[in-house]
C-alpha positions as CSV (number, residue, x, y, z in Angstrom):
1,X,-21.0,149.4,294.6
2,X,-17.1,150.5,294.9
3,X,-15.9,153.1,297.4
4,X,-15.5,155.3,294.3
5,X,-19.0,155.2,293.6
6,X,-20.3,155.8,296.8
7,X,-18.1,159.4,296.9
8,X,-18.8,159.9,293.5
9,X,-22.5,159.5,294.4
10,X,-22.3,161.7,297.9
11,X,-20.3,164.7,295.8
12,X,-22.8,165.5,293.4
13,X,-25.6,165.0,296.1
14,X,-23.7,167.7,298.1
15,X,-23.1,170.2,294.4
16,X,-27.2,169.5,293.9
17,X,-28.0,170.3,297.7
18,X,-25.3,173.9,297.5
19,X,-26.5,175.0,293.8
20,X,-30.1,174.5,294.8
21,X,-29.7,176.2,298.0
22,X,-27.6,179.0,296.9
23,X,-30.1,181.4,295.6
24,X,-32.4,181.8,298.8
25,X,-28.8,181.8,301.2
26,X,-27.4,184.4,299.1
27,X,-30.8,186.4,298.9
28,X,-31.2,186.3,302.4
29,X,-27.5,187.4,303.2
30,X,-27.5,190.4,301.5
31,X,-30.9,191.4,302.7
32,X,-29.7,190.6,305.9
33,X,-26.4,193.0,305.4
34,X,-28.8,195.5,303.8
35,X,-30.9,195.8,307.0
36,X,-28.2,195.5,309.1
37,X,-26.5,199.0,307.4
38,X,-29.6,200.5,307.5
39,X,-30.3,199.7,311.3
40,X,-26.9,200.7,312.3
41,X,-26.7,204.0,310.5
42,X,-30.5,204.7,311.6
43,X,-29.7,203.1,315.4
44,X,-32.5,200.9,315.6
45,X,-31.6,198.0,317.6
46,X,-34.6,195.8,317.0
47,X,-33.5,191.7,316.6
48,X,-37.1,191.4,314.6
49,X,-36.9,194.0,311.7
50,X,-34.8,191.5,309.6
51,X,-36.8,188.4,309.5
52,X,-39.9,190.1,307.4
53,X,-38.0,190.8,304.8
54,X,-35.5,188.1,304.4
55,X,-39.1,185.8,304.4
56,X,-40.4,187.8,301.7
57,X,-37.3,188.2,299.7
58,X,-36.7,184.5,300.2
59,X,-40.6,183.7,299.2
60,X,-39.9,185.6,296.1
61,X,-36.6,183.7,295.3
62,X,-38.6,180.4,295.4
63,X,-41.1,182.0,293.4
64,X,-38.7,182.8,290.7
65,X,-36.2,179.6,290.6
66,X,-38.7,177.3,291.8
67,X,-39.1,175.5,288.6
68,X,-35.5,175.5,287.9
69,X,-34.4,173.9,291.8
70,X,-37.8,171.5,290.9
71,X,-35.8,171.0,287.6
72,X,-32.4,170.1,288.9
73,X,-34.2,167.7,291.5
74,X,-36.0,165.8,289.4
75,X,-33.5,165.4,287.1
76,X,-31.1,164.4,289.3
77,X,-33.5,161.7,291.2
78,X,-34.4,160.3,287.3
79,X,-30.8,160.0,287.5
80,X,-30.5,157.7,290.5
81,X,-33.6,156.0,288.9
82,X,-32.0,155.2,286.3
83,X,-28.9,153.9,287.1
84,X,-30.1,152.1,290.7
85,X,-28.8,148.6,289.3
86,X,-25.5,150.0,288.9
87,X,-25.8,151.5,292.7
88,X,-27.1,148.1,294.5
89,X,-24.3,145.8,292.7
Protein backbone atom coordinates (compact mmCIF):
# COMPACT_ATOMS: atom_id res chain seq x y z
CA UNK A 1 0.00 0.00 0.00
CA UNK A 2 1.71 3.42 -1.28
CA UNK A 3 1.87 6.59 0.88
CA UNK A 4 -0.62 7.91 -1.60
CA UNK A 5 -3.12 5.40 -0.68
CA UNK A 6 -2.76 5.58 2.80
CA UNK A 7 -3.77 9.65 2.53
CA UNK A 8 -6.09 9.01 -0.06
CA UNK A 9 -7.66 6.37 2.37
CA UNK A 10 -7.44 8.76 5.72
CA UNK A 11 -9.09 11.93 3.59
CA UNK A 12 -12.25 10.36 2.71
CA UNK A 13 -12.37 8.72 6.24
CA UNK A 14 -12.06 12.27 7.65
CA UNK A 15 -14.98 13.82 4.58
CA UNK A 16 -17.30 10.57 5.87
CA UNK A 17 -16.63 11.30 9.74
CA UNK A 18 -17.46 15.62 8.96
CA UNK A 19 -20.50 14.96 6.42
CA UNK A 20 -21.97 12.41 8.85
CA UNK A 21 -21.40 14.49 11.79
CA UNK A 22 -22.40 17.72 10.43
CA UNK A 23 -26.16 17.65 10.85
CA UNK A 24 -26.26 17.01 14.73
CA UNK A 25 -23.06 19.77 15.22
CA UNK A 26 -24.87 22.20 13.22
CA UNK A 27 -28.31 21.45 14.89
CA UNK A 28 -26.93 21.72 18.21
CA UNK A 29 -25.03 25.09 17.42
CA UNK A 30 -27.79 26.95 16.48
CA UNK A 31 -29.99 25.70 19.28
CA UNK A 32 -27.25 26.52 21.38
CA UNK A 33 -27.04 30.32 19.90
CA UNK A 34 -30.94 30.30 20.00
CA UNK A 35 -30.96 29.69 23.83
CA UNK A 36 -28.16 31.66 24.44
CA UNK A 37 -30.18 35.04 22.80
CA UNK A 38 -33.00 34.14 24.54
CA UNK A 39 -31.22 33.76 28.02
CA UNK A 40 -29.32 36.90 27.55
CA UNK A 41 -32.20 39.15 26.47
CA UNK A 42 -34.46 37.31 29.34
CA UNK A 43 -31.23 37.33 32.01
CA UNK A 44 -31.41 33.91 32.98
CA UNK A 45 -28.08 32.79 33.79
CA UNK A 46 -28.77 29.11 34.21
CA UNK A 47 -25.60 26.73 32.65
CA UNK A 48 -28.46 23.81 32.43
CA UNK A 49 -31.27 25.29 30.24
CA UNK A 50 -29.32 24.53 27.03
CA UNK A 51 -28.57 20.87 27.27
CA UNK A 52 -32.47 19.73 27.09
CA UNK A 53 -33.00 20.96 24.15
CA UNK A 54 -29.85 20.56 22.17
CA UNK A 55 -30.54 16.52 23.34
CA UNK A 56 -33.88 16.65 21.95
CA UNK A 57 -33.06 18.65 18.88
CA UNK A 58 -30.07 16.37 18.35
CA UNK A 59 -32.33 13.09 19.10
CA UNK A 60 -34.61 14.36 16.36
CA UNK A 61 -31.70 14.98 13.84
CA UNK A 62 -30.68 11.32 14.27
CA UNK A 63 -34.15 10.48 13.86
CA UNK A 64 -34.46 12.10 10.61
CA UNK A 65 -30.89 11.38 8.83
CA UNK A 66 -30.36 8.33 10.61
CA UNK A 67 -30.86 6.17 7.61
CA UNK A 68 -28.95 8.36 5.34
CA UNK A 69 -25.51 8.58 8.01
CA UNK A 70 -26.43 4.49 8.33
CA UNK A 71 -26.35 4.84 4.49
CA UNK A 72 -23.05 6.63 3.88
CA UNK A 73 -21.46 4.24 6.50
CA UNK A 74 -22.17 1.24 5.17
CA UNK A 75 -21.52 2.16 1.92
CA UNK A 76 -18.34 3.42 2.60
CA UNK A 77 -17.20 0.22 4.83
CA UNK A 78 -18.61 -2.10 1.60
CA UNK A 79 -16.09 0.05 0.05
CA UNK A 80 -13.06 -0.84 2.21
CA UNK A 81 -14.57 -4.42 1.86
CA UNK A 82 -14.27 -4.45 -1.33
CA UNK A 83 -11.09 -3.18 -2.20
CA UNK A 84 -9.14 -4.69 1.13
CA UNK A 85 -6.66 -6.65 -1.33
CA UNK A 86 -5.75 -3.52 -2.84
CA UNK A 87 -5.15 -1.96 0.83
CA UNK A 88 -2.87 -4.96 2.40
CA UNK A 89 -0.51 -5.09 -0.88
Amino acid sequence: MSADMVVNLMSETLYLIIKVSAPMLLVSLVVGLVISILQTVTSIQEQTLTFVPKLISIFLVLMIAGNWILTSIVEYMEYLFDNFNAFIR
